[in-house]
TORGU-586007 format. One record per residue (C-alpha): x negated, y negated, z negated. Coordinates in steps of 0.05 Angstrom, whole numbers, plus 32768, in hexadecimal, padded with zeros to 4 digits. Layout:
// residues N
XYZ/...
//
This chain:
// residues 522
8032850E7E43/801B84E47E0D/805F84BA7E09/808684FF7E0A/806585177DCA/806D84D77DAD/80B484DD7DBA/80C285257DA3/809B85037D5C/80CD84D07D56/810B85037D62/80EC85367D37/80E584FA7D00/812184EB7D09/814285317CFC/811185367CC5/812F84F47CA1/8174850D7CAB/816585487C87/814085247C45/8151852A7C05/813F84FD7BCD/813A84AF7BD7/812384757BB4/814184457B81/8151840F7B8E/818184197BC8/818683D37BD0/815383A67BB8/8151835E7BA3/8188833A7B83/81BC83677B8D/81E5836B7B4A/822483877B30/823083BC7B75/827783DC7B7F/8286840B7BAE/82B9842C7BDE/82B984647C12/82ED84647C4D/82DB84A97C6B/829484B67C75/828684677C74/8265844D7C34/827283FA7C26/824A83D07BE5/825883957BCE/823383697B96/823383277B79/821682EB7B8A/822882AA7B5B/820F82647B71/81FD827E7BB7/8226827E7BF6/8242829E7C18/825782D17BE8/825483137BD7/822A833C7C0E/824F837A7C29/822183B77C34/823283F67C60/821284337C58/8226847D7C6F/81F684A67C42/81F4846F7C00/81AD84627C0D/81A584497C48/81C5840A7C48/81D083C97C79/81EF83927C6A/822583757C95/823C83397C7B/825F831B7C43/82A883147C23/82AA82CB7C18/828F829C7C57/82C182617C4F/82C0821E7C1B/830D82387C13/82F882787BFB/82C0826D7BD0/82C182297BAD/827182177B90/826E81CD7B8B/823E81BD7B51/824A82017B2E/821182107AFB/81D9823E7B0F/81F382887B0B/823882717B00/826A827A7B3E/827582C57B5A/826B82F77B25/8278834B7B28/829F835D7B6B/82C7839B7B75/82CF83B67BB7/831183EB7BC3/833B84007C01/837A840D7C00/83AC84207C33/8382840D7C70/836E83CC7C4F/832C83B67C28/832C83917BF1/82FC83657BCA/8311834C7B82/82DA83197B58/82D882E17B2D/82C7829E7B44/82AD82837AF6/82A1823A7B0B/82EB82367B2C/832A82627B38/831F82957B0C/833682E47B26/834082E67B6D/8342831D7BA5/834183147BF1/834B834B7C26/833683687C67/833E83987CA7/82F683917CB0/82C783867C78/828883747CAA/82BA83357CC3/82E583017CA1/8316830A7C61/834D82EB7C4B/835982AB7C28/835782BE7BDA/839382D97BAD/838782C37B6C/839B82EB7B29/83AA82C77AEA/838B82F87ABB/835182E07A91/830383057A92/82DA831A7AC0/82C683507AE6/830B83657B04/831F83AB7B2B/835883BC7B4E/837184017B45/83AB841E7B76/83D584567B63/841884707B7B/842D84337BA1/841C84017B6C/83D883D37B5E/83BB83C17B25/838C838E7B0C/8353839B7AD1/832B836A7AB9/830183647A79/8318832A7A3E/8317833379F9/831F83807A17/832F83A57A52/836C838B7A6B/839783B37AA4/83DE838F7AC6/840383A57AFB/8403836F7B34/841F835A7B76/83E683727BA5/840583437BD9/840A83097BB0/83DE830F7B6C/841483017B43/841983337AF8/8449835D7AF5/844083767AB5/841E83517A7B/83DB83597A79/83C1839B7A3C/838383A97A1A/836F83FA7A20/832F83EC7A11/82F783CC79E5/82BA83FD79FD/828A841D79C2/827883DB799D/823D83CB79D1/823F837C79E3/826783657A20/829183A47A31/8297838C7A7B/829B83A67AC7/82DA83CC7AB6/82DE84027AF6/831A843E7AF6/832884807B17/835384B77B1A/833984FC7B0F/835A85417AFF/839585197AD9/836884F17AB1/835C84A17ABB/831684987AB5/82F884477A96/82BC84377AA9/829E84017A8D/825183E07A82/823D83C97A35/820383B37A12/81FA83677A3F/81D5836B7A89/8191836E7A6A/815E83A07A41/819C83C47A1B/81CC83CE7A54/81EA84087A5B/8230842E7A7C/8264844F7A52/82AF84717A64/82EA84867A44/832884A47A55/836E84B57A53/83B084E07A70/83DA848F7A7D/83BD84557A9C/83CA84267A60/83AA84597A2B/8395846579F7/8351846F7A16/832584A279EB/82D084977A01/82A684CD7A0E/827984E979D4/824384DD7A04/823E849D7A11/8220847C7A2A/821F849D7A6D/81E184747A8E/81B684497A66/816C843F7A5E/8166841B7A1B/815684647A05/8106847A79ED/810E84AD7A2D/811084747A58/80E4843A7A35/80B084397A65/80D9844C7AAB/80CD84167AD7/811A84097ADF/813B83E87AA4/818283C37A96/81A883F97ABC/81F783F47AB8/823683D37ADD/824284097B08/8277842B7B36/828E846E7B44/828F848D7B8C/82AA84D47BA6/827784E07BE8/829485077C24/827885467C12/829A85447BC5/826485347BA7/826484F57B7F/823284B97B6D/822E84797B48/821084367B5F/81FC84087B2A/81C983C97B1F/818583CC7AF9/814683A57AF8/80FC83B97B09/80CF83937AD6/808B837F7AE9/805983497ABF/806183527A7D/80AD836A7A85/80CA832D7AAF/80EF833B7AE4/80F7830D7B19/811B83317B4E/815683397B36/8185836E7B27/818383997B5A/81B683D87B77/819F841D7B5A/81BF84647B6E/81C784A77B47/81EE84EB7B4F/822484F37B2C/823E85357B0C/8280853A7AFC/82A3857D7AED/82E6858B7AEF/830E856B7AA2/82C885587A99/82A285167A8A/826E84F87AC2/822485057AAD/81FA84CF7AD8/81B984FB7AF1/81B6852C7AC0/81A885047A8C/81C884BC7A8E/817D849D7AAD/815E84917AEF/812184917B1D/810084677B52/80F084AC7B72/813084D27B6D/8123851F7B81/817085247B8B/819D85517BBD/81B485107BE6/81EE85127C22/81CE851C7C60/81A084DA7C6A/81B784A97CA8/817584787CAA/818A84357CBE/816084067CEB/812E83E67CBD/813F839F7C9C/812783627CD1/810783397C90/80F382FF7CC9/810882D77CF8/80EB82A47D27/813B827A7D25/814C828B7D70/819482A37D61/81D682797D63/81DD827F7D12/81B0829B7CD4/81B682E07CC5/81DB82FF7C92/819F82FC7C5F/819D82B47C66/81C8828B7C1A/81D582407C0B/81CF82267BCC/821C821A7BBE/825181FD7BFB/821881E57C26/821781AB7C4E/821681C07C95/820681827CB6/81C481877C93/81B381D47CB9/81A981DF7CFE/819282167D37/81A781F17D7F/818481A77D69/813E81CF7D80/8147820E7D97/811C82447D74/811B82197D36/8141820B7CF4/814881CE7CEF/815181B57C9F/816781647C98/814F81447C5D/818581377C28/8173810C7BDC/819381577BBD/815B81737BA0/814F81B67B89/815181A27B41/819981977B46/81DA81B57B3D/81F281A77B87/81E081BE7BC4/819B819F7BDF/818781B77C26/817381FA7C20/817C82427C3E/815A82807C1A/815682CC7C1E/814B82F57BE5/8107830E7BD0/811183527BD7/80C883777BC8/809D83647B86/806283677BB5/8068833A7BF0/805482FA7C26/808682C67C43/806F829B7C73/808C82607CA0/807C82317CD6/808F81EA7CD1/808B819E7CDD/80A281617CC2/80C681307CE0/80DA80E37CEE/80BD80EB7C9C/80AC80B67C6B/809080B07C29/80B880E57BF4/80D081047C2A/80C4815A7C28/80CD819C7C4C/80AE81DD7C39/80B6821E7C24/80CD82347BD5/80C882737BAD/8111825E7B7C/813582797B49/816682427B2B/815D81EE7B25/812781F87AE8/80FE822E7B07/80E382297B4C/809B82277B76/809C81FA7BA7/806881F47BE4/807581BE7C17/8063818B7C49/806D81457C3B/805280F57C58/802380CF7C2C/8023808A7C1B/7FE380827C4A/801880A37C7F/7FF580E37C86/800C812A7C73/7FF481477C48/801781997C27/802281957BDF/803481CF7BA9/806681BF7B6F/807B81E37B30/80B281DB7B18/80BC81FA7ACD/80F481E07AA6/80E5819A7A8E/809A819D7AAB/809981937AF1/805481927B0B/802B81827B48/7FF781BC7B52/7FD681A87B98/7FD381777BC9/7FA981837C06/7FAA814C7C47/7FB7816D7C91/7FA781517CD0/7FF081547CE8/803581647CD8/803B81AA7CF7/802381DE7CB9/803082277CA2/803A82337C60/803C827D7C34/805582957BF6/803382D57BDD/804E83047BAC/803083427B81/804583507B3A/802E831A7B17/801C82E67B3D/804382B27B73/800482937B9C/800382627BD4/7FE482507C15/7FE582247C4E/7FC482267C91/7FC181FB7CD2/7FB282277D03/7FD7826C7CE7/7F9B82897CEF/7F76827C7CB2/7F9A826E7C6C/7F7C82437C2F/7F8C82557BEF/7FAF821C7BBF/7FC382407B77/7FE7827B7B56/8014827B7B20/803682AA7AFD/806E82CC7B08/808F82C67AC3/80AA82887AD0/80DD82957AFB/80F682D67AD3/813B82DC7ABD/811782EF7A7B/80F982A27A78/8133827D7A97/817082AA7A89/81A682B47AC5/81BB82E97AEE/81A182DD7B30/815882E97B4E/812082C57B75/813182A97BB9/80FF82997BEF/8111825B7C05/810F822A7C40/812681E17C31/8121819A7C3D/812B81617C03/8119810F7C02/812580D87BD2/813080A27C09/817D80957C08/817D80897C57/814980C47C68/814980D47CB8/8115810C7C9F/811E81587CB5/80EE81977CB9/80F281C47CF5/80DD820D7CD7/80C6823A7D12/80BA82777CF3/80CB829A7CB1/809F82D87CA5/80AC83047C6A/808883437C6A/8089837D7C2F/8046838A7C12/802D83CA7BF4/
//
C-alpha cells in the first residue's frame, strides 16, 4: 500500500511540475556565455561559447527553455577547432546557432586561428561538419536566411551584412556597415529577424561587464538605414532600478518565437557574490518577451530580470536531474568533462584500470599556455563540495596529481598528492596568484591512496584531505576574489579540475582518480 501512495505522489508531482509557472534564473548555470538559440518545432537547442577549452561549444536541448540538457558539443575534432597555445580566453568566442532547410547550423569565431567559420549538421547531439570559413573581419557572426539566399553579419568597425555561398563561405556581395549601435562601447553579438515587414538588429553594447546592456534597431531593407528604438536599451541592469539585483552584466542575447507564439530571449549575465567578484562566470539567463504587432520588443516588462521569475512559462517538461559525479566506469568522459586546449590523449585513459581515470604525468604545467594534463567540469553552484579519490603512481620527487579549483594560468588553487625527497607522500595545497605562487600546506600520509575536497560558499575556496573518507582535516581557505574575472580579467569561469603535472623530463608518473564527487550545497 505504502509503495502505491508513494507512486500516485510521484505522478501527481509530476503533473503538478508540468503545470508550473515561473522558474528560476539562471537556466543554465556556470560558464555558459554568449547563448543563441533555435527552435525546430516544439524542440528548443542552445549553444554558448567556450574559448581555450575543448571540445567546443556545448549544445543544449530543451522543450520548455528551462529545462535544459546538454547533449554534446559542435566542435570534437583537432580539424575543427584548432587551440594550440592560444592565450587564456582567446579561441571560440560568441556562437550562433540557426536551422535552415532541414539543416543546423553553427557559425563562431575561432580568435587565436581561422577567423569566421560555420560547420553544419543533421543532428546537433552528434558530429558536424568540417568548418567553412568566411573572410569577413569581427566577431560575433550570424547567419540570416531569407528567400533562398544566406547572409553573413558580423561586427567590425560596424555591423557588417554580405550575402554568401552557404555551401561554400565564399561573399557574394561586399561586405556593408548598417550599423554602429547607440554610442555604447563594443556594439557586438549582431542577431536579425524578420517581423511584420520590418528587419529587426539586435545587438549587445556597453562591454560584457557592469555596463552591459542590449539594444535594436530597425528597418523596411536588409542593408538599411537602420533607425534604433527610442527605448533603448531594451535589457540592461546598469540602471538605479537594478543596482542591487543580484544579476548584473546582462546582454548578448537572442530572439526566439516558442510553439505557442509567444516569444523569449536568452541572454548571459553574472551573479556577483564577495565584494562584487564573480567567479562563475557568465552564465545563460531567460525572460519573456513582448512583442506586439509594428511594435518594438520590451524584455519583461521593463528591460530587467529576476532569479525568481513569476512568469506565464510554456508548459514545463522537467528533465532528469544533472549526474554532477561519476565514479569513471564508462567507455569515455561525459559531456561535462573540457581539456585545456587540443589535449594530448595518450596522456588520458578509462580501460588502463577499469573504474578509474587514469591522468599520466606530463612537464606542461598549469601555469602555461599549452595543454598540461587535465580534464575539468565547470563549477556550476557558488555554494558547493568536490571531492575525489586517488593515488599516485611509479612517482618520484616533483612529481603531482590532485585536484584544482582554476580559472586561467595566473589564477588557480591547487590541492594535490605528491613524493617527498625522504620518498614519502605527503598532500600539499598551492596558490597560485599571478606572479606569487605560494605553498599553503604540506601534510605527510602514510600511503599514496588519498581523497582530497574543494569546498565552496560565497567567499571562501577551503580545502581538505582525508585517508579514510570518513573523516576530513581541514588545511586553509582563501578567498574567492582571486580567481574573479574582476581580479584577473577574461571571459571564462572557474573549473574544477582533475590533473597530473611533473618536472622530471622522463616521468613514468600517473594518478588513478576513482571517484569525482561534486555535490550542490544550500
Amino acid at each position: 500500500m505504502k509503495r502505491i501512495i508513494t507512486l500516485l505522489i510521484i505522478v501527481l508531482g509530476c503533473y503538478h511540475s508540468a503545470d508550473a509557472q515561473g522558474y528560476k534564473n539562471p537556466v543554465i548555470s556556470g560558464f555558459h556565455p554568449d547563448p543563441s538559440v533555435c527552435r525546430v518545432g516544439d524542440d528548443y537547442y542552445l549553444v554558448t561559447s567556450s574559448f581555450e577549452y575543448f571540445p567546443g561549444v556545448p549544445v543544449f536541448h530543451s522543450k520548455d527553455l528551462i529545462n535544459w540538457t546538454k547533449i554534446g558539443h559542435c566542435l570534437t575534432r583537432p580539424s575543427q577547432l584548432k587551440l594550440a597555445k592560444c592565450a587564456p580566453s582567446a579561441g571560440i568566442y560568441a556562437p550562433t546557432i540557426r536551422y535552415h532547410e532541414g539543416r543546423f547550423y553553427m557559425v563562431t569565431t575561432n580568435v587565436s586561428g581561422g577567423g569566421n567559420f560555420y560547420v553544419h549538421t543533421d543532428n546537433p547531439a552528434g558530429e558536424w561538419s568540417e568548418p567553412v570559413f568566411v573572410e569577413q573581419g569581427g566577431i560575433d557572426p550570424t547567419l540570416y536566411f531569407e528567400e533562398g539566399k544566406s547572409y553573413f553579419i558580423s561586427n567590425g568597425k560596424g555591423i557588417t551584412i554580405s550575402e554568401i555561398d552557404i555551401k561554400t563561405g565564399k561573399k557574394l556581395t561586399e561586405g556593408k556597415i548598417v550599423w554602429n549601435g547607440t554610442g555604447g562601447r563594443y556594439p557586438e553579438s549582431p542577431h536579425l529577424y524578420k517581423k511584420d515587414g520590418w528587419y529587426y538588429l539586435l545587438i549587445s553594447e556597453g562591454g560584457t561587464e557592469y555596463g552591459h546592456k542590449m539594444t535594436i534597431a530597425r528597418s523596411r531593407s536588409i542593408y538599411g538605414p537602420y533607425d534604433p528604438n527610442p527605448s533603448n536599451p531594451i535589457l540592461t541592469h546598469i540602471n538605479e532600478n537594478a543596482q542591487s539585483n543580484p544579476i548584473q552584466g546582462t546582454g548578448h542575447g537572442d530572439f526566439v518565437q516558442a510553439h505557442d507564439g509567444s516569444w523569449w530571449v536568452v541572454f548571459l549575465g553574472f551573479r556577483p557574490q564577495s565584494l562584487l567578484h564573480h567567479v562563475l562566470g557568465r552564465e545563460t539567463f531567460l525572460a519573456p518577451l513582448r512583442w506586439d504587432v509594428n511594435a518594438w520588443p520590451v524584455i519583461n516588462g521593463n528591460g530587467t530580470v529576476d532569479i525568481d521569475m513569476n512568469v506565464p512559462t510554456l508548459p514545463l517538461k522537467p528533465v532528469r536531474p544533472p549526474d554532477y559525479s561519476t565514479n569513471f566506469d564508462e567507455n569515455k568522459l561525459g559531456v561535462n568533462w573540457n581539456y585545456l586546449r587540443n589535449p594530448f590523449m595518450e596522456n588520458y585513459s578509462l580501460t588502463e584500470k577499469k573504474g578509474s581515470l587514469r591522468l599520466k604525468a606530463s612537464q606542461v604545467s598549469l601555469d602555461e599556455h599549452d595543454s598540461p594534463t587535465f580534464v575539468g567540469r565547470r563549477q556550476e553552484h557558488i555554494n558547493f563540495s568536490a571531492t575525489t579519490l586517488l593515488s599516485l603512481n611509479e612517482a618520484k620527487e616533483d612529481d603531482r596529481a590532485g585536484m584544482t579549483a582554476y580559472y586561467s594560468p595566473q589564477a588557480h588553487y591547487d590541492i594535490f598528492l605528491e613524493k617527498s625527497k625522504n620518498g614519502k607522500y605527503k598532500v600539499s595545497l598551492n596558490y597560485k596568484m599571478g606572479v606569487l605562487n605560494h605553498v599553503a600546506q604540506e601534510v605527510e600520509i602514510p600511503g599514496d591512496r588519498v581523497y582530497l575536497q574543494v569546498k565552496g560558499d560565497r567567499d571562501f575556496y577551503s580545502f581538505y584531505y582525508s585517508v579514510d573518507g570518513k573523516e576530513f582535516k581541514f588545511l586553509d581557505k582563501i578567498n574567492v576574489w582571486y580567481l574573479s574575472s574582476e581580479t584577473n580579467g577574461g571571459f571564462t569561469g572557474v573549473l574544477i579540475g582533475l590533473y597530473a603535472q611533473s618536472k622530471n623530463k622522463n616521468t613514468k608518473a600517473y594518478g588513478d582518480f576513482d571517484e569525482f564527487i561534486y555535490k550542490p550545497a544550500l
